[in-house]
N, C-alpha and C positions, 0 to 999 in steps of 0.2 A: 895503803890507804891512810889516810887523815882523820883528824877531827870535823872535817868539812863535811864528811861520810854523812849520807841521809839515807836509810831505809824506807819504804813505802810497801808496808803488807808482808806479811810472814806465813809459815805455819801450810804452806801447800797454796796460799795465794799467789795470784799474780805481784810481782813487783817491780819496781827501778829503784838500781842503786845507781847514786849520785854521788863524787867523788873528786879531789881535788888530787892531785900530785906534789910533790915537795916541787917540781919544777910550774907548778900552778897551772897546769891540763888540765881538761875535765876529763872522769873517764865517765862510763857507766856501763849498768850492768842491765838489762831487760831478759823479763821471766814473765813468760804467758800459761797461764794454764789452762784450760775449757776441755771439753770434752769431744770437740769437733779439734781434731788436728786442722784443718783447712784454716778455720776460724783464728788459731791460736799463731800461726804459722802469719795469718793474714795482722793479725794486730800485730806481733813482733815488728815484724817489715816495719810496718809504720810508723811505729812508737822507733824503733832504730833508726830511720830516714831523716822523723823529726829532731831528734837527738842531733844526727851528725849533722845535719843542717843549720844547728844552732850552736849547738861547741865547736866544731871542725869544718867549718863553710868547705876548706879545700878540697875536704872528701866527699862533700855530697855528690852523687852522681845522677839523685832525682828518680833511680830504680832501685831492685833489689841487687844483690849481686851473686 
């Protein structure tokens, strides 16, 4: 990880981490947490989908996997 590192919520919340690489990647990291697994399971997906879609166009595949 970098200096580029942004956390978003701690402490048993939900978060993303956002992250650069020395070769200038993005990575991230996504943490759902709710009390409904379905729920939590369901935002991950999406918040990951959007992500890959937007750092890694090559890998979006537009589902889960």
């Amino acid at each position: 990880m970098s200096d580029d590192e942004i956390n978003v919520g701690e402490g048993g919340r939900s978060s993303v981490k956002l992250a650069r690489t020395s070769k200038g990647e993005t990575t991230y990291e996504v943490k759902v947490y709710d009390d409904d697994p379905d729920a939590a399971t369901a935002t991950a997906t999406r918040l990951y989908e959007e992500l890959t879609a937007r750092y890694h166009p090559d890998l979006a595949t537009g589902g889960a996997r």
